[in-house]
PDB file of N, CA, C and O in Angstrom:
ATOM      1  N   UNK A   1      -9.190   0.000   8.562  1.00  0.00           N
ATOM      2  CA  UNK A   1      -9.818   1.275   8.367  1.00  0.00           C
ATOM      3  C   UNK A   1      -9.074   2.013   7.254  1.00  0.00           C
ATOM      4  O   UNK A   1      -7.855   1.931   7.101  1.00  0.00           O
ATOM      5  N   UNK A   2      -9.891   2.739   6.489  1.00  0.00           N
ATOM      6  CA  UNK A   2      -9.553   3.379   4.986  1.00  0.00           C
ATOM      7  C   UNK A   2      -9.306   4.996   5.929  1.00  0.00           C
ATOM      8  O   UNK A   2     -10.211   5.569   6.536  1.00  0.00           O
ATOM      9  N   UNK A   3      -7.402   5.630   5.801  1.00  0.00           N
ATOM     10  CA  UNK A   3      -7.603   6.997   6.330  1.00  0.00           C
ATOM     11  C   UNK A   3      -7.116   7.740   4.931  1.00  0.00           C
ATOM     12  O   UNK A   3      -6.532   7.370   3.912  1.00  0.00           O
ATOM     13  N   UNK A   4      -7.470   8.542   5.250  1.00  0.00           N
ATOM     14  CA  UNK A   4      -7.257   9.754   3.818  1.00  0.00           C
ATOM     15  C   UNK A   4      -6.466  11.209   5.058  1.00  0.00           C
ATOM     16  O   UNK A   4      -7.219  11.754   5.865  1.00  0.00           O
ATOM     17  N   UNK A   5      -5.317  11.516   4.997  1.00  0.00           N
ATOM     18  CA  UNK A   5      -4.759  12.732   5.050  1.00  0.00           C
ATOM     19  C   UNK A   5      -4.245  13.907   4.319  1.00  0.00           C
ATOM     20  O   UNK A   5      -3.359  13.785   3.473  1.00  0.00           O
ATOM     21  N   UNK A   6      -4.774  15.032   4.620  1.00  0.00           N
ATOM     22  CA  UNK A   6      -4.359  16.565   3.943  1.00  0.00           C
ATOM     23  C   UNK A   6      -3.061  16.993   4.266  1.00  0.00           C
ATOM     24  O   UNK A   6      -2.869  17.665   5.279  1.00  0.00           O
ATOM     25  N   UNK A   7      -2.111  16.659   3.474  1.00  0.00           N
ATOM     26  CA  UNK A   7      -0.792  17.067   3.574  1.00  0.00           C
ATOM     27  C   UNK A   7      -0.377  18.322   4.021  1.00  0.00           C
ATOM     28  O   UNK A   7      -1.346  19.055   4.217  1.00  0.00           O
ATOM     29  N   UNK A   8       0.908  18.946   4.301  1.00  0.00           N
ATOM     30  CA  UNK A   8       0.990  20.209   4.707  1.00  0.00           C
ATOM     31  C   UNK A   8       2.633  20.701   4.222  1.00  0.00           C
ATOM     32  O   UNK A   8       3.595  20.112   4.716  1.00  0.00           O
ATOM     33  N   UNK A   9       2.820  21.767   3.269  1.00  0.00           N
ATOM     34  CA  UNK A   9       3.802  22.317   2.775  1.00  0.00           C
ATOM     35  C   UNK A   9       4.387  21.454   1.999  1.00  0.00           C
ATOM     36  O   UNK A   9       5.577  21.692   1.793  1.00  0.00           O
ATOM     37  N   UNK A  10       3.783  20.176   1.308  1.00  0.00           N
ATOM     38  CA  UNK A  10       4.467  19.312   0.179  1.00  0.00           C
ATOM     39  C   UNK A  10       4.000  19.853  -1.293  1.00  0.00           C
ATOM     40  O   UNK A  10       3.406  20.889  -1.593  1.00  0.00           O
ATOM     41  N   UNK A  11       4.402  18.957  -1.968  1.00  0.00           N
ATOM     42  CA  UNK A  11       3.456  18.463  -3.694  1.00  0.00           C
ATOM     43  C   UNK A  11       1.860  18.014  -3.558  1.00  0.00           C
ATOM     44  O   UNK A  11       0.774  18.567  -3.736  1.00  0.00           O
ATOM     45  N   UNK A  12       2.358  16.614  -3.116  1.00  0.00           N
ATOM     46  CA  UNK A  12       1.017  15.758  -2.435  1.00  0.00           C
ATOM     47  C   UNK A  12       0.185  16.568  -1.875  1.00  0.00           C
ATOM     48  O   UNK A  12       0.589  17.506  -1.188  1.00  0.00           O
ATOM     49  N   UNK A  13      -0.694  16.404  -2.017  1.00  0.00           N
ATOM     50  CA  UNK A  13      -2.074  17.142  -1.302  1.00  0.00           C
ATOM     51  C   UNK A  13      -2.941  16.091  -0.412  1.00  0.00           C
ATOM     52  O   UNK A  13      -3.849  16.373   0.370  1.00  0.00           O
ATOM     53  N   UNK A  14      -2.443  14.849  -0.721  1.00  0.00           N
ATOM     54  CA  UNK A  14      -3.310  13.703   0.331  1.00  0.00           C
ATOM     55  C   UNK A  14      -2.405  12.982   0.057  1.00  0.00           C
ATOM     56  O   UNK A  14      -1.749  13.100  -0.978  1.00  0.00           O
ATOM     57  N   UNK A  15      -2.152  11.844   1.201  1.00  0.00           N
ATOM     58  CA  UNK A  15      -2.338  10.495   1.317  1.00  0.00           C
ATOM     59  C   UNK A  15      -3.870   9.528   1.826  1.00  0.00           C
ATOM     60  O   UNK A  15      -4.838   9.819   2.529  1.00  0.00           O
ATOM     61  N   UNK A  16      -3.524   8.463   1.166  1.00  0.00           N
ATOM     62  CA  UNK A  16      -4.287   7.321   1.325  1.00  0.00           C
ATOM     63  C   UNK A  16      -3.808   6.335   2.085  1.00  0.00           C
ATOM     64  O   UNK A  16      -2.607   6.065   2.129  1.00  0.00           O
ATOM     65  N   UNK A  17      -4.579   5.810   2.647  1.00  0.00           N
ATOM     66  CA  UNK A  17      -3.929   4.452   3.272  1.00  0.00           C
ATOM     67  C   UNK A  17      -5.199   3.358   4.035  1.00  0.00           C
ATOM     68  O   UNK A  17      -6.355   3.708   4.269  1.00  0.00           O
ATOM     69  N   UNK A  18      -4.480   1.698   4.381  1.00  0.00           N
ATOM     70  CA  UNK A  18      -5.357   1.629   5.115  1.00  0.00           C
ATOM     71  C   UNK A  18      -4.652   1.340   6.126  1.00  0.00           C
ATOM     72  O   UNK A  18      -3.444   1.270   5.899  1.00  0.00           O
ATOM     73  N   UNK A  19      -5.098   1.083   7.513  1.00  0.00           N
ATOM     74  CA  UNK A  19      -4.415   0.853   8.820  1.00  0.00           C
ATOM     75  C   UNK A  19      -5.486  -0.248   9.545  1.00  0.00           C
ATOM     76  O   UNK A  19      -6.685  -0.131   9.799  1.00  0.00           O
ATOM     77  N   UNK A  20      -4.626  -1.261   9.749  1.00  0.00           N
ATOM     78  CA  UNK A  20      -5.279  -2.051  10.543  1.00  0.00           C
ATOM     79  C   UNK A  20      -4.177  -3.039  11.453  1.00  0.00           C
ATOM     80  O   UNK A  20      -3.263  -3.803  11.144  1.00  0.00           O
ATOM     81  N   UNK A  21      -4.908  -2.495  12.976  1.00  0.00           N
ATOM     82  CA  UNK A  21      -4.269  -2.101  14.150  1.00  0.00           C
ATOM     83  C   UNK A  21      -2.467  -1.250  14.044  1.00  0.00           C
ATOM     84  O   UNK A  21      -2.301  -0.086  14.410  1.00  0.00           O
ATOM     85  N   UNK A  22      -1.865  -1.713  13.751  1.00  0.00           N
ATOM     86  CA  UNK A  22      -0.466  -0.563  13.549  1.00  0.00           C
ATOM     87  C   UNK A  22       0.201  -1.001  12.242  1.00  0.00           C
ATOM     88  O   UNK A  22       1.387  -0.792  11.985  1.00  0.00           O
ATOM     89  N   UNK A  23      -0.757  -1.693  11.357  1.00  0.00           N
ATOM     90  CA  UNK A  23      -0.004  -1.925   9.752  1.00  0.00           C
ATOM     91  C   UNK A  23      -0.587  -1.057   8.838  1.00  0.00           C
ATOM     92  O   UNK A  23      -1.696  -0.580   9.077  1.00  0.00           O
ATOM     93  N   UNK A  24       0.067  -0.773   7.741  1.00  0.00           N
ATOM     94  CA  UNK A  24      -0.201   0.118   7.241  1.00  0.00           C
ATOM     95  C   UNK A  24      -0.089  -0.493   5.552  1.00  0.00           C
ATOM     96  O   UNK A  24       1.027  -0.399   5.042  1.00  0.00           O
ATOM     97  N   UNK A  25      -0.952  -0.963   4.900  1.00  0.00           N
ATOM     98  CA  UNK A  25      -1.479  -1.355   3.277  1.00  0.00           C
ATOM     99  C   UNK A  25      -1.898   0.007   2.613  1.00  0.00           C
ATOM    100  O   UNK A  25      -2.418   0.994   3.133  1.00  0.00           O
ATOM    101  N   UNK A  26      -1.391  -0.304   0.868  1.00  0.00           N
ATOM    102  CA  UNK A  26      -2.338   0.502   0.321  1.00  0.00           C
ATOM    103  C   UNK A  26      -2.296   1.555   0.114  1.00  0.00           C
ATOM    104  O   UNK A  26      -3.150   2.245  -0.442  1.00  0.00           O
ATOM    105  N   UNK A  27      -0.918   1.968   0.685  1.00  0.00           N
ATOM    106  CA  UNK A  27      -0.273   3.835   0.339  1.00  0.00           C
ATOM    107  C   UNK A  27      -0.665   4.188  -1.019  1.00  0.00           C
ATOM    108  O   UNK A  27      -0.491   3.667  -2.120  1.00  0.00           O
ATOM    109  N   UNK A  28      -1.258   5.253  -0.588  1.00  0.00           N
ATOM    110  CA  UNK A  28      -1.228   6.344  -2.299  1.00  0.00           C
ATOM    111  C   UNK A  28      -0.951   7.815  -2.152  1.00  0.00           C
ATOM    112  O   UNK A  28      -1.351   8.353  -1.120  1.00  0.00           O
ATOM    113  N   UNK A  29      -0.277   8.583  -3.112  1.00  0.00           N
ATOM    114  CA  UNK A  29      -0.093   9.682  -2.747  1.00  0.00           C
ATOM    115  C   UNK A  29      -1.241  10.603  -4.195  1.00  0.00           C
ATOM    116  O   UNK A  29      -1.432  10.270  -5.365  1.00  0.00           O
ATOM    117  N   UNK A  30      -1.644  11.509  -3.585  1.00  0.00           N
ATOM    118  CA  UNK A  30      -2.535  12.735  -4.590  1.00  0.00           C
ATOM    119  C   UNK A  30      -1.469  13.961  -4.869  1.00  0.00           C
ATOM    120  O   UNK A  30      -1.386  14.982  -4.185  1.00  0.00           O
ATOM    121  N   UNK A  31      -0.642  13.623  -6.069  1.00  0.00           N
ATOM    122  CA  UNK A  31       0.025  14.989  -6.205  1.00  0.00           C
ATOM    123  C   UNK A  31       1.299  14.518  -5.702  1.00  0.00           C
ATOM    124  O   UNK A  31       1.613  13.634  -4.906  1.00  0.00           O
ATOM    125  N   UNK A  32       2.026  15.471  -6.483  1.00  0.00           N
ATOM    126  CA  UNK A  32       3.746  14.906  -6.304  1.00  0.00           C
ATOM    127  C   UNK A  32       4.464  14.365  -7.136  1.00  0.00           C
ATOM    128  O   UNK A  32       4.082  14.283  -8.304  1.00  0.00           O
ATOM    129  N   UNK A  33       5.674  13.869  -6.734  1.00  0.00           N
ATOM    130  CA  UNK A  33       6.772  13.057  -7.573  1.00  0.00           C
ATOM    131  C   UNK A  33       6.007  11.613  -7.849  1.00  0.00           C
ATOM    132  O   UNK A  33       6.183  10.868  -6.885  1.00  0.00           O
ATOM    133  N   UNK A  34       5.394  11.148  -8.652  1.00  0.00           N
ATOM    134  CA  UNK A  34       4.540  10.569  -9.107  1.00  0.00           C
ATOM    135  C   UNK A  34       5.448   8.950  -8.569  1.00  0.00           C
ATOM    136  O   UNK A  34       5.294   8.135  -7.660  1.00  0.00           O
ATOM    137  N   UNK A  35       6.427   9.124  -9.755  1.00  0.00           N
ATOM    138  CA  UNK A  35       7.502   7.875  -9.647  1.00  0.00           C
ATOM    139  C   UNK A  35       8.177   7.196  -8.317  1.00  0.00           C
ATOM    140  O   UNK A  35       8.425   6.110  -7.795  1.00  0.00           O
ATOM    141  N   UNK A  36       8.311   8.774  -8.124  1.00  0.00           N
ATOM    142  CA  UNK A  36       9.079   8.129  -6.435  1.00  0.00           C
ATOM    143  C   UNK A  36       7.760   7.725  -5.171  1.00  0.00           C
ATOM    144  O   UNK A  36       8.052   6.819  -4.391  1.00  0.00           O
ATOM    145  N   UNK A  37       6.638   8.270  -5.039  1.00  0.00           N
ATOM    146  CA  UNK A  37       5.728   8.215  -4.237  1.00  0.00           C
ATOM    147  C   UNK A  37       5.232   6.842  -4.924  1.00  0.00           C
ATOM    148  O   UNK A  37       4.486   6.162  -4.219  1.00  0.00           O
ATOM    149  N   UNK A  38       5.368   6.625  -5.482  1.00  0.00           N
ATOM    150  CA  UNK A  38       4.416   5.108  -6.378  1.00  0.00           C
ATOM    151  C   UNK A  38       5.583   4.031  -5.597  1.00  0.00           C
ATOM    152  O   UNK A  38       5.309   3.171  -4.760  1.00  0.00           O
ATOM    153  N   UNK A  39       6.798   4.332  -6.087  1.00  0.00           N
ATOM    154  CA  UNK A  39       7.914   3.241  -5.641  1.00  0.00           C
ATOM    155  C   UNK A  39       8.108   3.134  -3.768  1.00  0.00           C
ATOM    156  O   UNK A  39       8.512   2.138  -3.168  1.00  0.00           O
ATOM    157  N   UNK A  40       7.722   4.352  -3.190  1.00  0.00           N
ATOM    158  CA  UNK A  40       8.032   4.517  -1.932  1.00  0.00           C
ATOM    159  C   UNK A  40       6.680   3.651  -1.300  1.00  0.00           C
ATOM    160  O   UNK A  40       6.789   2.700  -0.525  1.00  0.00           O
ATOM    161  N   UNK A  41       5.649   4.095  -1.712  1.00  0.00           N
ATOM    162  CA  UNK A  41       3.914   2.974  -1.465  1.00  0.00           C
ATOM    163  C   UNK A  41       4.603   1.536  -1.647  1.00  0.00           C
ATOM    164  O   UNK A  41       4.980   1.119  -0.552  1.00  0.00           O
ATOM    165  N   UNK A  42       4.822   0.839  -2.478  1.00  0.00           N
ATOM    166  CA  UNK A  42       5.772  -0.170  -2.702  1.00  0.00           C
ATOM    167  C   UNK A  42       6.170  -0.629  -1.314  1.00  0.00           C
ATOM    168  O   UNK A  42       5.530  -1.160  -0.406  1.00  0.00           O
ATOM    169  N   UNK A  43       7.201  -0.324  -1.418  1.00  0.00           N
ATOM    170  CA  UNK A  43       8.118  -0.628  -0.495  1.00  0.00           C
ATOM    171  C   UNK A  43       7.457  -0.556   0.927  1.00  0.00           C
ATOM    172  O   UNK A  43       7.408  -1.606   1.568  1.00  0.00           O
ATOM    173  N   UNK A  44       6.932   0.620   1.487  1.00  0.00           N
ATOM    174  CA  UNK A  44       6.503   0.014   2.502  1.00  0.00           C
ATOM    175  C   UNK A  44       5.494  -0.266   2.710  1.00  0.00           C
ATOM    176  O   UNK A  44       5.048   0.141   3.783  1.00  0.00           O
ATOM    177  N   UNK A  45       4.756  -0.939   1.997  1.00  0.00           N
ATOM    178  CA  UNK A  45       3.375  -1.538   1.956  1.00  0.00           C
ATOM    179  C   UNK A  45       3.379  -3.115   2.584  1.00  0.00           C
ATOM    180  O   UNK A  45       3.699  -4.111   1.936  1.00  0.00           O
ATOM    181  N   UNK A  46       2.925  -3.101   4.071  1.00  0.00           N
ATOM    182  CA  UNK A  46       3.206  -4.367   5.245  1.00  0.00           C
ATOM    183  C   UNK A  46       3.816  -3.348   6.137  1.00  0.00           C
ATOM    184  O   UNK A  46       3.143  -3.126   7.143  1.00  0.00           O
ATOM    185  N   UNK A  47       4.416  -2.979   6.077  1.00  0.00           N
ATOM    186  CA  UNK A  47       5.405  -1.936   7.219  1.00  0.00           C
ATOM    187  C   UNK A  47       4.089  -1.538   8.568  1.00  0.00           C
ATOM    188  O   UNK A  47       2.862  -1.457   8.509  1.00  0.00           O
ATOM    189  N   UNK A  48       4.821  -1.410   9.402  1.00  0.00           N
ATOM    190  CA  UNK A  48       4.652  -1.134  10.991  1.00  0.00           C
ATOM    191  C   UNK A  48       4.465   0.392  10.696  1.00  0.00           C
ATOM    192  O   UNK A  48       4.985   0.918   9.712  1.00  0.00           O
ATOM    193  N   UNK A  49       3.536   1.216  11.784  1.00  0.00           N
ATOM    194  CA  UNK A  49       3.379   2.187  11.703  1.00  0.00           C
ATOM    195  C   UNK A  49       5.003   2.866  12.736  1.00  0.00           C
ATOM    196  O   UNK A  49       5.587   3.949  12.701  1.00  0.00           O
ATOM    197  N   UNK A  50       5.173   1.934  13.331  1.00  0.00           N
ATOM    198  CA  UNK A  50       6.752   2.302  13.728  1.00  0.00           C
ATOM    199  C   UNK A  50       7.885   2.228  12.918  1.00  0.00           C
ATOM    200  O   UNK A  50       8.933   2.849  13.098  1.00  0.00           O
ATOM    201  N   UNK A  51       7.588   1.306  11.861  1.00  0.00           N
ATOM    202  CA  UNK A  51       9.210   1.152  11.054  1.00  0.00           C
ATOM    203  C   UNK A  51       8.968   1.987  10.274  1.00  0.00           C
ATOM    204  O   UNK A  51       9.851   2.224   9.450  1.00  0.00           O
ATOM    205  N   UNK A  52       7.813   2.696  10.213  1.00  0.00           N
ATOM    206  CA  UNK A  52       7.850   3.728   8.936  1.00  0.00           C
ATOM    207  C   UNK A  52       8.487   4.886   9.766  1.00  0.00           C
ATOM    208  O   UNK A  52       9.469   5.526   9.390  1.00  0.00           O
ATOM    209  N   UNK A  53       7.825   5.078  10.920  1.00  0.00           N
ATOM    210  CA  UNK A  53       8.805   6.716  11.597  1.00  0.00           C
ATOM    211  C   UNK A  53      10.274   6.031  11.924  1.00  0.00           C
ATOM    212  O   UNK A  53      11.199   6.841  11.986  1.00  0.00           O
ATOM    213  N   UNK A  54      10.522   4.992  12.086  1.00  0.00           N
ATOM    214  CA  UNK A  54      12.093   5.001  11.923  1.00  0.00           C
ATOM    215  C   UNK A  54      12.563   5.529  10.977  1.00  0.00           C
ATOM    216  O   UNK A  54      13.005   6.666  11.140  1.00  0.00           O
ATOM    217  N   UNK A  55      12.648   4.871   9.569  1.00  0.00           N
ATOM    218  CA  UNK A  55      12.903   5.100   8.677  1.00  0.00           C
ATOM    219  C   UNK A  55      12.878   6.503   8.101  1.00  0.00           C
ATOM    220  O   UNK A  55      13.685   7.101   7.390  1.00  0.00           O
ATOM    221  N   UNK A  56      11.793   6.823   8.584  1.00  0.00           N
ATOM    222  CA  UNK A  56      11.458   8.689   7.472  1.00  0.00           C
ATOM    223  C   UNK A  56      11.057   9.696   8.493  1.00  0.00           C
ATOM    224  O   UNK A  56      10.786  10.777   7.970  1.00  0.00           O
ATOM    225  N   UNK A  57      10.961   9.680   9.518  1.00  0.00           N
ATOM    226  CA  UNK A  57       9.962  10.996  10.102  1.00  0.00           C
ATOM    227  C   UNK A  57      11.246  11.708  10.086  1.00  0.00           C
ATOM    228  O   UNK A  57      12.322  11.112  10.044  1.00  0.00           O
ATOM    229  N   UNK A  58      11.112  13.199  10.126  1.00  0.00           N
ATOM    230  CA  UNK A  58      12.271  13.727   9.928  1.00  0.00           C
ATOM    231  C   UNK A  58      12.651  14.435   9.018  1.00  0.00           C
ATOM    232  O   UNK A  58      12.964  15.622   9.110  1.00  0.00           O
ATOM    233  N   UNK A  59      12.661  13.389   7.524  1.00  0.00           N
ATOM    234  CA  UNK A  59      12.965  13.542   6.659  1.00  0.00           C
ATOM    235  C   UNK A  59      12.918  14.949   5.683  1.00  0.00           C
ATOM    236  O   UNK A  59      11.731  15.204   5.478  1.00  0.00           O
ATOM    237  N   UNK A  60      13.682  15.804   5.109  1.00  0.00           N
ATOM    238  CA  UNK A  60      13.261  16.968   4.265  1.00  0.00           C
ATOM    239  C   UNK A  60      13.484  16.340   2.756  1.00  0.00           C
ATOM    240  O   UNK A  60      14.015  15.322   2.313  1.00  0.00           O
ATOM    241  N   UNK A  61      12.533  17.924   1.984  1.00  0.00           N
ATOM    242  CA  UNK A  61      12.665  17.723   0.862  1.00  0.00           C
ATOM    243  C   UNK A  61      13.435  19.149   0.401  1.00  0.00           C
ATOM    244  O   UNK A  61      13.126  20.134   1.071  1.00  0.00           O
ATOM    245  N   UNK A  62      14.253  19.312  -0.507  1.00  0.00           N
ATOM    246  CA  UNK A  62      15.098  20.230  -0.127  1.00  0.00           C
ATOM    247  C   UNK A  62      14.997  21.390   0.670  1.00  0.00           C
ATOM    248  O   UNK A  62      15.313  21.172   1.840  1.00  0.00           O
ATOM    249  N   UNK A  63      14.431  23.354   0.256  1.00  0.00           N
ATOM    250  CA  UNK A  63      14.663  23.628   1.813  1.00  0.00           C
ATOM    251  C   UNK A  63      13.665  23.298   2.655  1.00  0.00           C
ATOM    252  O   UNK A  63      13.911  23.572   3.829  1.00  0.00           O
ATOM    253  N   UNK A  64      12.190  22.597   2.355  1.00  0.00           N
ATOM    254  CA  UNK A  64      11.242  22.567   3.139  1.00  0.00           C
ATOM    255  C   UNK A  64      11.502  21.928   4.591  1.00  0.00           C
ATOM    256  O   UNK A  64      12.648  21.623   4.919  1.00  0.00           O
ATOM    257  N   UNK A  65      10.779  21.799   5.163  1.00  0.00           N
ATOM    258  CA  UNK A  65      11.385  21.434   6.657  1.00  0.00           C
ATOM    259  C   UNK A  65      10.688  19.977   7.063  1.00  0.00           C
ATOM    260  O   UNK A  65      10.580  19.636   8.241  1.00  0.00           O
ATOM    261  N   UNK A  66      10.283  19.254   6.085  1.00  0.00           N
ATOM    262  CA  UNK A  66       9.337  18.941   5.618  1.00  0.00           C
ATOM    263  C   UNK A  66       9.448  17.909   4.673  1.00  0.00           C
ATOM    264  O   UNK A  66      10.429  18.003   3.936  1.00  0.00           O
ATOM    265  N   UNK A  67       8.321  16.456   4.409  1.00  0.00           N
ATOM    266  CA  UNK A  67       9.130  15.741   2.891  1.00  0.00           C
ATOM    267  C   UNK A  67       7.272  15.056   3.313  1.00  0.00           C
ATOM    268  O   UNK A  67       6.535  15.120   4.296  1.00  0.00           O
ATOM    269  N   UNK A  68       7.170  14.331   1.669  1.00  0.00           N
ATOM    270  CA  UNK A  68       5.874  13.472   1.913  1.00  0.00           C
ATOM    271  C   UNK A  68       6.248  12.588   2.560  1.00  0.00           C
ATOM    272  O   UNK A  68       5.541  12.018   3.390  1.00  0.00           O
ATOM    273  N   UNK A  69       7.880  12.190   2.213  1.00  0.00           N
ATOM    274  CA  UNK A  69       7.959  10.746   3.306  1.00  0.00           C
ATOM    275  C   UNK A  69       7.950  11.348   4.608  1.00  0.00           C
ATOM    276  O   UNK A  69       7.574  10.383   5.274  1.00  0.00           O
ATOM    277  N   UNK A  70       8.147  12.515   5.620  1.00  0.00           N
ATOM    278  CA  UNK A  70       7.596  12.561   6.603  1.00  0.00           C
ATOM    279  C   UNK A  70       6.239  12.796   6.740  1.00  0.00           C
ATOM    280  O   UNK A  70       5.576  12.363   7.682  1.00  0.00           O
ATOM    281  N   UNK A  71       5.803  13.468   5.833  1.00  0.00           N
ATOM    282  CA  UNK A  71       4.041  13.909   6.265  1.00  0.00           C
ATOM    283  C   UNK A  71       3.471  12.477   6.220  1.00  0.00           C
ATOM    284  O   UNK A  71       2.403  12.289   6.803  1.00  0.00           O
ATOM    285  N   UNK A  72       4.027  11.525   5.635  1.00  0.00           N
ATOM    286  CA  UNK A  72       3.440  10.091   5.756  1.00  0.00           C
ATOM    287  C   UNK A  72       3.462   9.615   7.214  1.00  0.00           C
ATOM    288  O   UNK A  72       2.471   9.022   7.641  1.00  0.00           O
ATOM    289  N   UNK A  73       4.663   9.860   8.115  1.00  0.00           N
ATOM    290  CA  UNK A  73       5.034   9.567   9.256  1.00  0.00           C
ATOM    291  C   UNK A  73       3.933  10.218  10.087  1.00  0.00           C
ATOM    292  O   UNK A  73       3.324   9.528  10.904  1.00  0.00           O
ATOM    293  N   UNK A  74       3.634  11.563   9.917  1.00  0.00           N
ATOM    294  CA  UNK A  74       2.616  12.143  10.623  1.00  0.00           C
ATOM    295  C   UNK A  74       1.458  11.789  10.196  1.00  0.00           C
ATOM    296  O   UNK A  74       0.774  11.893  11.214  1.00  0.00           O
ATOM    297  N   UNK A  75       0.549  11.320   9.088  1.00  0.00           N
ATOM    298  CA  UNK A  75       0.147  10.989   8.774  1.00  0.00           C
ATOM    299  C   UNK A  75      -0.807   9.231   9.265  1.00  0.00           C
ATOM    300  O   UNK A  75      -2.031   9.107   9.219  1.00  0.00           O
ATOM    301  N   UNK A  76       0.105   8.192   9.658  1.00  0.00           N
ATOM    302  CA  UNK A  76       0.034   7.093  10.475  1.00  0.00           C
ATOM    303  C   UNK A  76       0.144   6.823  11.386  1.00  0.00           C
ATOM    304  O   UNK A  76      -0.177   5.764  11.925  1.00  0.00           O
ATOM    305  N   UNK A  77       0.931   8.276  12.050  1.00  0.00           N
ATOM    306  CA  UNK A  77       0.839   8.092  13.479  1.00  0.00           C
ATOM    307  C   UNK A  77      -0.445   8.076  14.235  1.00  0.00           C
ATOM    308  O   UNK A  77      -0.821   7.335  15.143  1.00  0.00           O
ATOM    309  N   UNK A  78      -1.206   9.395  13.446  1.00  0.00           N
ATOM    310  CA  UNK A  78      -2.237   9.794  13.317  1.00  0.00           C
ATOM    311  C   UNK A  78      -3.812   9.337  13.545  1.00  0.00           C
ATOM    312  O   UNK A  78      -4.719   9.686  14.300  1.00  0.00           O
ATOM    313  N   UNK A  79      -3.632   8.284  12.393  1.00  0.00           N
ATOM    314  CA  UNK A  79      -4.229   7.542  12.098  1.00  0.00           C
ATOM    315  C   UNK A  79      -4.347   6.185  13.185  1.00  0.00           C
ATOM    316  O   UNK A  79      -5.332   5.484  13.417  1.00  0.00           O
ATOM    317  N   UNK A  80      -3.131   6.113  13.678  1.00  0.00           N
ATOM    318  CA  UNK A  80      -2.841   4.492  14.870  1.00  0.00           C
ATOM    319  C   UNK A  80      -3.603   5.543  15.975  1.00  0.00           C
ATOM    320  O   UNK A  80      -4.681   5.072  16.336  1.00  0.00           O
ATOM    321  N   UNK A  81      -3.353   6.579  16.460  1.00  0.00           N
ATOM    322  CA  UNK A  81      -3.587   7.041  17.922  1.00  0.00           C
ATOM    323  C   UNK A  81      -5.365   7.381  17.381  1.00  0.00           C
ATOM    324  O   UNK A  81      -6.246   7.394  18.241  1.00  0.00           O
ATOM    325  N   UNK A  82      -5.582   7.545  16.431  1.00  0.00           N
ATOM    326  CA  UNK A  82      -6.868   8.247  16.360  1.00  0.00           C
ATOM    327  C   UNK A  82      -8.061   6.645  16.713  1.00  0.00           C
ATOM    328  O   UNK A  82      -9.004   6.454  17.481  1.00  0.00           O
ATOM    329  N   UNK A  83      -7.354   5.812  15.692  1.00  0.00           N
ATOM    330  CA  UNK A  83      -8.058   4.225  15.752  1.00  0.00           C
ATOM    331  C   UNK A  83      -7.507   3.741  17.095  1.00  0.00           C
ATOM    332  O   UNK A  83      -8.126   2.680  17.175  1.00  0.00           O
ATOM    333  N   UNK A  84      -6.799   3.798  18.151  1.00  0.00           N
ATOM    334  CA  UNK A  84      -6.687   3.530  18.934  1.00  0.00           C
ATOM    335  C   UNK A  84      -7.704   3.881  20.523  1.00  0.00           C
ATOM    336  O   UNK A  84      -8.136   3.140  21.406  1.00  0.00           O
ATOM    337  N   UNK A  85      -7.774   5.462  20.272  1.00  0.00           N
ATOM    338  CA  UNK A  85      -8.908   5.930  20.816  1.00  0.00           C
ATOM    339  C   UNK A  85     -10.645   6.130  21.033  1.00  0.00           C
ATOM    340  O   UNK A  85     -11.348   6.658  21.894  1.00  0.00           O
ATOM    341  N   UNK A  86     -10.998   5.080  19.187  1.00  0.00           N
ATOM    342  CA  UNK A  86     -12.072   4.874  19.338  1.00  0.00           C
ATOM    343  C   UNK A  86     -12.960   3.952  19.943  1.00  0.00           C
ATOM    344  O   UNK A  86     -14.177   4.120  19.858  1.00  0.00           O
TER     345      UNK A  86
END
């Protein structure tokens, strides 16, 4: 499944992704640190919708409380419980 999320207090204004059952292909970010969001899609592109909140949920971007690599975390969680429930 193709999810599209509306970010909240970042750069990014969306992510992209696809999710199928708890993997996660295909990251893109709309808006932002162009370089680092391109290299971060990369990397965890195959990743578990769990090894990604290991890794980042949490995460800030300086004072925000807040980072795209977490809104990504919220973002797939999202996305697993929402496709899980249909």
């Amino acid at each position: 499944m193709d999810y599209r999320y509306r970010t909240q207090m970042v750069c990014a204004q969306e992510i992209r992704f696809h999710i199928e059952g708890n993997v996660i292909t295909n990251i893109s970010f709309i808006g932002g640190c162009n370089g680092n969001l391109k290299a971060l899609s990369k990397v965890l592109d195959g990743w578990t919708v769990e090894d990604i909140e290991a890794k980042l949920k949490g995460n800030t971007c300086g004072s925000k409380i807040t980072s795209c690599a977490d809104q990504l975390c919220k973002a797939v969680r999202k996305a697993y419980d929402e496709q899980k429930n249909a």
